[in-house]
Every structure is written in C-alpha cells, then in structure tokens.
C-alpha positions as CSV (number, residue, x, y, z in Angstrom):
1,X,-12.8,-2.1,-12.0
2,X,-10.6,-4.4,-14.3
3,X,-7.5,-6.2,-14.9
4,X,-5.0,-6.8,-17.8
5,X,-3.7,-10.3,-17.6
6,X,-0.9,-11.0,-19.7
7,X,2.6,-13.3,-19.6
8,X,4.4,-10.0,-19.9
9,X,6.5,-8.7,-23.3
10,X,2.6,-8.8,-24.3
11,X,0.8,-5.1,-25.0
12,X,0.2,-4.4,-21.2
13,X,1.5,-1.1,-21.8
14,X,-0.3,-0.6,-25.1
15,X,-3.4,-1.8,-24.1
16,X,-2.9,0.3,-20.7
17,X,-2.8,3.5,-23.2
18,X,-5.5,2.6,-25.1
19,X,-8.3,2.1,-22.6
20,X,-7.5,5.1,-20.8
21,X,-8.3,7.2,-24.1
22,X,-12.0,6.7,-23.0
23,X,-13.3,9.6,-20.4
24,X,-14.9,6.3,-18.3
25,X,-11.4,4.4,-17.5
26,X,-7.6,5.0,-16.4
27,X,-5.8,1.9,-17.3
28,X,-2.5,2.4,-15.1
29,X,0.5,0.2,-16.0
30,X,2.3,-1.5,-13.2
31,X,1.1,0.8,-10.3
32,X,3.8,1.1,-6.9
33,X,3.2,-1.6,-4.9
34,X,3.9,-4.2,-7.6
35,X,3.5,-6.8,-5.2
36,X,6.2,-9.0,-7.3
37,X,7.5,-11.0,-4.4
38,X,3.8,-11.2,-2.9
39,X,2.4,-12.8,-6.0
40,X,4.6,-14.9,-6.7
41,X,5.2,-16.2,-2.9
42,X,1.4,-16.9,-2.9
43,X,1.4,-18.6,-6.2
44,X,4.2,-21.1,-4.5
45,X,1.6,-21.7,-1.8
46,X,3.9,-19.2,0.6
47,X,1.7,-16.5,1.2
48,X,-2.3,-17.2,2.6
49,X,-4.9,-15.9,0.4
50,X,-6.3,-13.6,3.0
51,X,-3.0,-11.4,3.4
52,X,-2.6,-11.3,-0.3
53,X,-6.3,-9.9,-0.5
54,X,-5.4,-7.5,2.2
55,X,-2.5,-6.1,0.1
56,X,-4.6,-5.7,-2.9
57,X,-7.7,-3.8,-0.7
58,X,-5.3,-1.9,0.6
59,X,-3.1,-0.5,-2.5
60,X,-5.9,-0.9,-5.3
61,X,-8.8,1.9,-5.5
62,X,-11.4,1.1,-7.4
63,X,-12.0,4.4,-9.2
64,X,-9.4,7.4,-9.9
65,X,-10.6,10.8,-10.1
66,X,-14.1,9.7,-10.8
67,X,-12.9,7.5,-13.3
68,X,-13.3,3.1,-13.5
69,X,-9.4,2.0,-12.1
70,X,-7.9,-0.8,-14.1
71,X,-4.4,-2.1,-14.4
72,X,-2.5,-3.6,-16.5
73,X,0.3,-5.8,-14.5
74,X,1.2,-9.2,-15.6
75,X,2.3,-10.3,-12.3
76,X,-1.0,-9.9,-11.1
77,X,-1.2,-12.6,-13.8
78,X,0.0,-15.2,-11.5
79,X,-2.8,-14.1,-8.2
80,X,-6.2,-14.5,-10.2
81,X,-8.1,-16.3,-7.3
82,X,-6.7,-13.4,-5.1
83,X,-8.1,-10.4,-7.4
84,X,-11.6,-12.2,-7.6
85,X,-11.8,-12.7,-4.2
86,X,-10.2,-8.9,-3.4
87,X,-12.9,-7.7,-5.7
88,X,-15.7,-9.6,-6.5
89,X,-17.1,-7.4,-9.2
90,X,-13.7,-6.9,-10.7
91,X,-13.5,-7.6,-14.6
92,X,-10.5,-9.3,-16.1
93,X,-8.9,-8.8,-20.0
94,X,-6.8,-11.8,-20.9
95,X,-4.4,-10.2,-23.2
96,X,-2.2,-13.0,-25.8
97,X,0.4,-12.1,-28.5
98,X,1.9,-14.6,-30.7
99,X,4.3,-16.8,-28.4
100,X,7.0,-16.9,-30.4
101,X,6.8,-13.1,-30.2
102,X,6.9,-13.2,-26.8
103,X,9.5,-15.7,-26.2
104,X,12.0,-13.6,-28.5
105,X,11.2,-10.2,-26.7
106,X,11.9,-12.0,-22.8
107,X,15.0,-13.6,-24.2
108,X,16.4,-11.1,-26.2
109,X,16.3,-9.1,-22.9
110,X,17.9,-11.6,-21.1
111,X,14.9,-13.3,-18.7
112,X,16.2,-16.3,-16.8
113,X,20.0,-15.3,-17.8
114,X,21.8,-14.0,-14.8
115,X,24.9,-13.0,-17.5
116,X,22.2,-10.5,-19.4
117,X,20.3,-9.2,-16.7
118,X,20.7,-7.3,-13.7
119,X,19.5,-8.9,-10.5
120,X,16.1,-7.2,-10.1
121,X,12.7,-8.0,-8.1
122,X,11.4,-8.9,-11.1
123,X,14.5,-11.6,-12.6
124,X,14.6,-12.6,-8.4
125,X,10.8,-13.3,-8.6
126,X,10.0,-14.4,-12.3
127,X,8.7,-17.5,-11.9
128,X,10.1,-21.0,-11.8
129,X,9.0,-25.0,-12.7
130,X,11.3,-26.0,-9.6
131,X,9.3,-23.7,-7.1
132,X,5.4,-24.7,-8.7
133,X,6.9,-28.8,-8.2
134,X,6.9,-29.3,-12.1
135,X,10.6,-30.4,-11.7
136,X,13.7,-30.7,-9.9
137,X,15.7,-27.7,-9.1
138,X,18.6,-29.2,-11.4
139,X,16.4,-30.2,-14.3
140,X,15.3,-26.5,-14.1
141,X,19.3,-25.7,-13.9
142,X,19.9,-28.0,-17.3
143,X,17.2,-25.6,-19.3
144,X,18.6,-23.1,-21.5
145,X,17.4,-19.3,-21.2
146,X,15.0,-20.1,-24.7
147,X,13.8,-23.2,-23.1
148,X,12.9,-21.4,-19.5
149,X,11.2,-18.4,-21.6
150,X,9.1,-20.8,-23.8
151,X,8.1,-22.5,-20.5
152,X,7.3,-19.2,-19.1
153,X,4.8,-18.5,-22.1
154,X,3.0,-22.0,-21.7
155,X,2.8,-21.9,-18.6
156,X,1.4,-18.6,-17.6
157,X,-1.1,-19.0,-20.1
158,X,-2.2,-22.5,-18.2
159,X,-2.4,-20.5,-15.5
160,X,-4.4,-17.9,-16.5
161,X,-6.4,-20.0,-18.2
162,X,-7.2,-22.2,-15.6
163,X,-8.1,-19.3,-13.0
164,X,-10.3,-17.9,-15.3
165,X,-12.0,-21.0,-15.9
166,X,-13.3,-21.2,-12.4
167,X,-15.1,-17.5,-12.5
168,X,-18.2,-17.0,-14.1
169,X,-18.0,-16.6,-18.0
170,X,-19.5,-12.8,-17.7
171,X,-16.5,-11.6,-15.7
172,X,-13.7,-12.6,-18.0
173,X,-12.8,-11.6,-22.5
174,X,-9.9,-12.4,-24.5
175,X,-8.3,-10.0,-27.0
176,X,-5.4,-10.7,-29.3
177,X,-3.1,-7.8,-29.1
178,X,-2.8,-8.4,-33.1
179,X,-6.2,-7.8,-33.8
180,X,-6.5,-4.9,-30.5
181,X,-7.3,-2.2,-33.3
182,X,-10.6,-4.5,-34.0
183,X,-11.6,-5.8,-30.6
184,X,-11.8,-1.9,-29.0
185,X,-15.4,-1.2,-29.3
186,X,-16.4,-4.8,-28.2
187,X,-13.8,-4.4,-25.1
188,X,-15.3,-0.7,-24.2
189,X,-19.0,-2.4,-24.6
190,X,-17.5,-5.0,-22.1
191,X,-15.7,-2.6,-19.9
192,X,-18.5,-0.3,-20.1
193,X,-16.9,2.8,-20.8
194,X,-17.4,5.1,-23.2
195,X,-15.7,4.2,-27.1
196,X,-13.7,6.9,-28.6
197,X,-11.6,7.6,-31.9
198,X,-8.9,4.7,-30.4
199,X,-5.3,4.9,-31.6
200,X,-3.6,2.3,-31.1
201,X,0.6,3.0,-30.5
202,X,3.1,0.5,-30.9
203,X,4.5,0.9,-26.8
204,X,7.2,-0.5,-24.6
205,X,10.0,-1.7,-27.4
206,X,12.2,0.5,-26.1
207,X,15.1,0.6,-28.9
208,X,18.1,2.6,-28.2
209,X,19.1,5.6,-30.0
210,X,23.0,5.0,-31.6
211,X,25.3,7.2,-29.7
212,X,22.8,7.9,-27.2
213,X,23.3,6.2,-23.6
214,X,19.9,4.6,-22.7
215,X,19.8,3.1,-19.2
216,X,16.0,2.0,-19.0
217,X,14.7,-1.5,-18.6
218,X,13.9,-3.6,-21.0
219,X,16.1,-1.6,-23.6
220,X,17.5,-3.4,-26.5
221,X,19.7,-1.7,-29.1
222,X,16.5,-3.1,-32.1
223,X,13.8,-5.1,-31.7
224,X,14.4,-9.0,-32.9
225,X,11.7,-11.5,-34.2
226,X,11.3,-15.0,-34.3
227,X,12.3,-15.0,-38.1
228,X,16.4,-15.1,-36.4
229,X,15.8,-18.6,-34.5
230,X,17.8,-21.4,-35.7
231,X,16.0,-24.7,-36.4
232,X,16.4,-26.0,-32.5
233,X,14.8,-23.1,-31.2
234,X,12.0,-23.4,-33.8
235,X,12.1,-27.2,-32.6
236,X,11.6,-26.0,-29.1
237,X,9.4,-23.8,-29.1
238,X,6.8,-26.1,-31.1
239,X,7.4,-28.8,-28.1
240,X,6.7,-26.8,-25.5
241,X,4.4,-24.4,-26.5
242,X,3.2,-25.8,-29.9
243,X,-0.2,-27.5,-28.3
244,X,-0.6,-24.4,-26.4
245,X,-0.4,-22.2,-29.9
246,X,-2.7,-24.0,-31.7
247,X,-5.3,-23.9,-29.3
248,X,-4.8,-20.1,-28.6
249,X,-3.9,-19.0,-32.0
250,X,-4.8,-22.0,-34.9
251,X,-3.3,-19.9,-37.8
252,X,-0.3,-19.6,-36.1
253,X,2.1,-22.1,-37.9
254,X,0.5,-19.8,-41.6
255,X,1.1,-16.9,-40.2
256,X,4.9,-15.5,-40.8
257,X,4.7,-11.9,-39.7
258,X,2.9,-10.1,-36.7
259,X,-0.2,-7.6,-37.9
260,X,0.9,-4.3,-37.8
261,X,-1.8,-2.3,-35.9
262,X,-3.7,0.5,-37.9
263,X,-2.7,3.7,-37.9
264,X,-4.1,7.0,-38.9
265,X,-1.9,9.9,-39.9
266,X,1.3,9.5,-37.6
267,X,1.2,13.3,-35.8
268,X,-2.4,12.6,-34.9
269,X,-1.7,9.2,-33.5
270,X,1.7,10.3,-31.3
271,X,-0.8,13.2,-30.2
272,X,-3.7,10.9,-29.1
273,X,-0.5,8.8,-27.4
274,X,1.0,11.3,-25.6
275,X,-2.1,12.4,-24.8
276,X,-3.1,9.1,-23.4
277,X,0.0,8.6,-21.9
278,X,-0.3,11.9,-19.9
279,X,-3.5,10.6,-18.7
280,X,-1.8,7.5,-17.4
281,X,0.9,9.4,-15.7
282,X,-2.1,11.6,-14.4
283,X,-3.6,8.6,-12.9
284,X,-0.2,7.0,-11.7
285,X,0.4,10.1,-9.9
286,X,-2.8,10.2,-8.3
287,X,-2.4,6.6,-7.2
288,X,0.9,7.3,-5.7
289,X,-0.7,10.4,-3.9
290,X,-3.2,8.2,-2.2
291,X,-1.0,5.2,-1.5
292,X,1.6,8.4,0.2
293,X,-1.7,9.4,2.3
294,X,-2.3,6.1,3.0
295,X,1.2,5.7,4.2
296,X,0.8,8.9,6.0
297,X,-2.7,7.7,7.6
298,X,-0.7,4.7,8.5
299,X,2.5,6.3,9.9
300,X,0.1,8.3,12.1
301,X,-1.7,5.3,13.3
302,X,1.8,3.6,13.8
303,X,2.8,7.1,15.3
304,X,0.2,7.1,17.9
305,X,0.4,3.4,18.3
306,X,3.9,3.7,19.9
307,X,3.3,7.2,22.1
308,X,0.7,4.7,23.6
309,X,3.3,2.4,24.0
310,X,5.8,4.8,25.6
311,X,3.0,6.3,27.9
312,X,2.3,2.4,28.8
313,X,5.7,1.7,28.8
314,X,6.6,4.6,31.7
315,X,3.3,4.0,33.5
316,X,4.5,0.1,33.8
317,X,7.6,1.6,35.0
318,X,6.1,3.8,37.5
319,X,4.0,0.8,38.7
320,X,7.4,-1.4,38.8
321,X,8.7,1.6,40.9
322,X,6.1,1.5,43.0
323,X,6.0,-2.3,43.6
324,X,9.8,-2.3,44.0
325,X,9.9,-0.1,46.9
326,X,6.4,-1.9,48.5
327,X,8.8,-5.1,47.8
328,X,11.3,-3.8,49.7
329,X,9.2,-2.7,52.2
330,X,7.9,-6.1,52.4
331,X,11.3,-7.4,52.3
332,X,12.3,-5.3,55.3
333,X,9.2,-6.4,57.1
334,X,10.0,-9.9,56.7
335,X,13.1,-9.8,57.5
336,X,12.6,-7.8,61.0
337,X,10.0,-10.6,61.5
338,X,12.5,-13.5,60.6
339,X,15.0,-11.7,63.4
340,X,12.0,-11.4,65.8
341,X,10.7,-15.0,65.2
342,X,15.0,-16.1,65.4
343,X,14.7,-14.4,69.0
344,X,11.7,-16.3,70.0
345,X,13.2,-19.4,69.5
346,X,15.9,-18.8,70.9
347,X,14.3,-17.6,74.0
348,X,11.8,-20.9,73.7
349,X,14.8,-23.0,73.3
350,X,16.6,-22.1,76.4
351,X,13.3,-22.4,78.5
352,X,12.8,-26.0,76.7
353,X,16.4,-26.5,78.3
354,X,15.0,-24.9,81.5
355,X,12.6,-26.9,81.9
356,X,14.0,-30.2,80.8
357,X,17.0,-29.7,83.3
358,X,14.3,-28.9,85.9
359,X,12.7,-32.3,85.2
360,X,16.0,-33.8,85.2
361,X,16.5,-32.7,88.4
362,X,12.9,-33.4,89.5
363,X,13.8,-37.0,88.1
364,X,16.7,-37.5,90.1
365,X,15.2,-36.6,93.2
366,X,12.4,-39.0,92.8
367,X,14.8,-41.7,92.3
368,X,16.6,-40.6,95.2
369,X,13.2,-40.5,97.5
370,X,12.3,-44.2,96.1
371,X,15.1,-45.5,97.5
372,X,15.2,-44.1,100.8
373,X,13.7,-45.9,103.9
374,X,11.1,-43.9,104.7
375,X,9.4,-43.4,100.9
376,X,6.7,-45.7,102.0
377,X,5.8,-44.0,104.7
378,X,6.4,-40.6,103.1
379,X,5.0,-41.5,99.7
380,X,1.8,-42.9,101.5
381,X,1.8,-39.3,103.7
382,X,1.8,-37.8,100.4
383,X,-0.6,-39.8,98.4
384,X,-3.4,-39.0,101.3
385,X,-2.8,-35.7,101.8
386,X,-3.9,-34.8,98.2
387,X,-7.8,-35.6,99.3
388,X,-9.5,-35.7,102.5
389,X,-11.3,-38.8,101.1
390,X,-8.1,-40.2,100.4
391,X,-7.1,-39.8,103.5
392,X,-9.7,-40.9,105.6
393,X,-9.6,-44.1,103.4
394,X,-6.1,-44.6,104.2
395,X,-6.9,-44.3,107.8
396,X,-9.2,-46.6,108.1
397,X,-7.4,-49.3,105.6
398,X,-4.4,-48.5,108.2
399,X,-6.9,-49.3,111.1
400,X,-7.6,-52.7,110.1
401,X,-4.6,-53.7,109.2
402,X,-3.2,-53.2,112.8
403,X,-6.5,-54.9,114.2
404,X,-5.8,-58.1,111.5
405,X,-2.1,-58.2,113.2
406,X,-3.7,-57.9,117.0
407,X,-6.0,-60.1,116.4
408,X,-3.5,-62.8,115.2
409,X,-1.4,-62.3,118.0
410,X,-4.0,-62.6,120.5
411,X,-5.3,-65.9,118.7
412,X,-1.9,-67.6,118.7
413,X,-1.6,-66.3,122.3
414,X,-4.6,-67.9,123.8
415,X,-3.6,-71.0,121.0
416,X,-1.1,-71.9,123.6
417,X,-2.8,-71.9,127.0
418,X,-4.2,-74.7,129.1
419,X,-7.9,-73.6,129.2
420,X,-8.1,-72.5,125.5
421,X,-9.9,-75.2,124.4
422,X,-12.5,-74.6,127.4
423,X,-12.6,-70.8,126.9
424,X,-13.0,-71.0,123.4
425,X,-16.4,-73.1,123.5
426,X,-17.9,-70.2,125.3
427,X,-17.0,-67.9,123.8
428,X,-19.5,-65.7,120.9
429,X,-19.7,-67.3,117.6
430,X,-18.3,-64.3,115.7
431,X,-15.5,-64.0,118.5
432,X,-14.9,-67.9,117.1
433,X,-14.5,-66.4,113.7
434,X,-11.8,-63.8,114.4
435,X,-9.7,-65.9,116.3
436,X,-10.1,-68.7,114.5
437,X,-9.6,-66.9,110.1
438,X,-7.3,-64.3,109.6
439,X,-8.3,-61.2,108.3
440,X,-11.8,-61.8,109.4
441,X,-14.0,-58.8,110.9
C-alpha cells in the first residue's frame, strides 16, 4: 500500500497512470471520499487524529482486485501523521515539479481567486496561512492570488517534508516528476511491483478545444509557463519559495524550460495510456463498488439500528401505558384514602370536642361541689370510699379527733371545780397527761 504526495498541479494524475501499468499496483487518482474538508480540519488542529484514522480505515482498502492499492491525492498531502498511523506499513512517494511550474498552473486556474473560480470543496478547503497561525486573517486578505499560490508551494512542501522526516527513512522516496521517465524502475523496486515497458503521458492539462464547450475542472483554454511572469512575480516567487527551490531543486535558477518526458512512437504511447487509464477507471470503479457495499452494509446496520429503536420505542410506550394506568390506579387509591383519612378526622375532631365539653362540664361541676358547704364532708366520703384501707384510716383519724376535743372539754371542765386540785393528785399518771397536754393519748 502507498501514497502519492504532492502540492497538487504536480503529476498525481500522471504518476497515478504510470504505476498502475505494472500487473502488481492500481494507483487510483483522487478516490470518492476525498476527505477535503477532513484533512484539512485536522491539519487546523479541528479534527482528532483518531476519527481522521477511522475515515481512512474505513474508505481505503489496501489491495484492489488482488492488486497493491495506492493513491495519488494531494490532499492527503496535508494528513501524513494520519496515513502512517492508519497504515503502518503504508509506503509514501513524495512527488515535486518545478515550483514555478506549479505556481503558474494553480494560478492560471484561478486558486485563491474567488473572481476565477467557482466556489468548490476544494477552493472552500485549499489551505490558508491565517487558519495554520502563520498570520493574521487580513495580512492573508492583503496577498495577491500569485503570492497565496507561491505560499501554497512552500508551504506544502514544509509540510510534507516535515512529516516525512519523522517516519523511518525505509518508508518514504522522492521522484521529480521531470526526471519520472528515469526514476520508474527504482520506484517499482521500491514499491515492489513488477517493472514494465513504462510510458509515461503528459496528463491532467486539460486545454480546451476552440469552438468546443469544455466544462471540466481545471480547464484552461492553453497551458501557460513561468516564461509570461513579469519581473515582480519572478521577484516573488524567488522570496518566498526561492530557499525552498534551491534546496529541492539546485539547478533550478539554470534551468529555463521543463524536461519533456520520453516518448516512444506516439500511437503506442496513447495506447499504453488509455490502457492504463482504463485500468484506473477499473480500479476506481471497484473502489466505488466497495465503498456503495460498505454504505449498504452500513445502511443495514443503521437500518436495524432504528427497527430496534422503534421496537424499544413502542415497548417503552407499552410500559408507559401500563405505568400510567397503575398511576392512576394509585392515584385513585390515594385519593379514596385521603377522603377516608378526611372522614376520620373529622369524626376524631368532633369527639375531641366531645370530650373537651365533657370535661368542661366535669370542670364546672367540680368548682361548683368545692364551694358548697358540705364538699368537706362529701369530698372526705369520697376520698375513703375509694379503699377500705382508706377508710378505716379515716375512721380512726376521725376517732381521735373527737376524743382530743372530749378530752379538752372535760379538762377545762374539772379546771374549774373546787376539789380539782385534790382529785387531780390522785388520779393515774397517764390520766395526768391527757388532762393536763392536748392531743395526748
């Protein structure tokens, strides 16, 4: 399994032809998903690594009818980290073309130029200095379409060079799409597929035919070079990519025209393209056929998911039926209670009144017995006739008292006659005693 990366207006479509010529490898180009939005979003720190490698599990196969899957997608450029950690065996082909080449092919199709270009995933999602933090949102305003392409250039290069830095040496090549006619055999030995008679097309310029309406992307009525920049542009490109270009391509600032690629005899080599091309399309369509069964596979799952749902959905609202009328049941219960438990105090209420006017009236009558004449005769009846003991005590307390008062009426009786004095030396000691202290005996 491999991958093409490229800043785009590069060869991925070339290269994608020629590797697939091998029986070993189908190089697609820009395969459905394109995960333009993903890649970038996660290369803004947006999206977690983990659901980006999901994506690329799920939508990337790693062999197509028996053959090694690679692709050739330079926004997959941007998620390196991703596709290493997606697939750790994975192989990676960093594709470069002359800058200046480059620049002039993104902005003669109007990249970064909302006037030029139509307002696609691609132009929505090509990416920006102001989202990465490299500058303000109106510093990246104030650059010019040239300036914003030659950024683009340097910059995804960085990138890509950077990423590929941090993998191990044995998992990574660079080709130069100018000398891709010479690199073929060494990138098939890399690859390890099988080399083949390569032809190498010149793919994806896309020039209109005059007279001929040509809707397609990326088509340009002929193909311009760097050769038609005026001194500024030359000027800036060389600051913003020049340091770049000399360490990618040294001969650059020598070299005034692009290689042409070799060629054989021109029938044979649009044969072995179509060819190659067919194969592509073959192994396009196959992918497409497996990401439809997956979305079948997952439509099913979804399918089922959400019958489970409904079937949950009306059991929950048999068992809400079920609890509403126990509720209201419970409800009734509690109610008939509440009126039974209203009646009971009621009823406990008028006896509490009952009672208290009974002890009102008990009350009253006591007050009315304390101050009659007789209560102390009748209250001491009463008090004795709760116990015989009581009673006998009372007796006997009532006995003394009426001998006490005798006995002090006889003593101040014989007090007062003539012979007392006489009558009382002889009489008993104890005799003495009662006549003499009251209450004694």
């Amino acid at each position: 399994m491999f991958f093409v990366l490229s800043t785009g207006r590069a060869g991925s479509r070339t290269i994608s032809n020629v590797v697939s010529q091998s029986p070993d490898a189908l190089c697609v180009h820009e395969p459905v998903p394109y995960l333009i939005e993903e890649c970038a979003a996660w290369r803004y720190g947006e999206l977690a690594t983990e659901d980006l490698v999901a994506m690329l599990r799920e939508t990337r196969p790693r062999q197509i009818d028996g053959r090694q899957y690679g692709e050739s997608a330079n926004r997959l450029s941007l998620a390196v980290p991703a596709l290493a950690e997606a697939f750790p065996d994975a192989r990676f082909v960093w594709l470069q073309r002359d800058g200046r080449e480059v620049v002039a092919s993104g902005h003669q199709r109007g990249w970064y130029d909302a006037e030029v270009v139509a307002d696609t995933p691609w132009e929505r999602h090509r990416l920006r200095a102001d989202r990465l933090g490299e500058m303000t949102e109106d510093e990246w305003v104030d650059l010019t379409p040239f300036e914003k392409n030659c950024w683009l250039w340097r910059r995804t290069n960085e990138l890509i060079e950077t990423d590929l830095a941090a993998l191990d040496p044995q998992r990574w090549t660079t080709v130069r799409l100018d000398s891709l006619g010479q690199s073929l055999d060494q990138l098939a030995d890399f690859l390890d597929i099988s080399p083949v008679a390569w032809t190498v097309p010149h793919l994806n310029a896309r020039t209109s035919t005059p007279g001929i309406a040509d809707t397609r992307a990326n088509t340009v009525d002929r193909v311009r070079s760097h050769h038609e920049w005026d001194d500024a542009q030359h000027a800036g490109f060389d600051k913003e990519c020049g340091e770049l270009m000399d360490r990618l391509q040294p001969d650059w600032r020598t070299t005034t025209t692009e290689p042409s690629a070799p060629t054989t005899d021109a029938e044979l080599d649009e044969i072995r393209s179509g060819i190659a091309d067919l194969a592509v399309i073959r192994g396009e369509l196959g992918q497409a056929i497996a990401n439809q069964a997956r979305v079948q596979r997952r439509n099913a799952v979804l399918q089922t998911e959400r019958n489970e749902a409904v079937e949950s959905a009306r059991a929950a609202k048999r068992t809400n039926s079920d609890l509403e009328r126990r509720l209201a049941g419970v409800e009734s219960e509690l109610a008939a209670a509440e009126q039974q438990a209203s009646m009971e105090t009621t009823r406990l209420e008028a006896e509490r009144l009952a009672e208290q006017t009974r002890a009102d009236e008990a009350a009253a009558l006591l007050t009315l017995i304390r101050t009659s004449t007789s209560y102390r005769l009748g209250h001491g009846v009463i008090l004795v006739l709760k116990s015989p003991v009581l009673l006998a005590r009372r007796v006997q307390l009532w006995l003394r008292k009426i001998r006490r008062r005798m006995l002090r009426r006889v003593a101040r009786f014989a007090r007062r006659l003539p012979f007392a004095s006489a009558i009382g030396r002889r009489l008993p000691p104890r005799v003495k005693t009662w006549l003499s202290v009251p209450g004694s005996g």
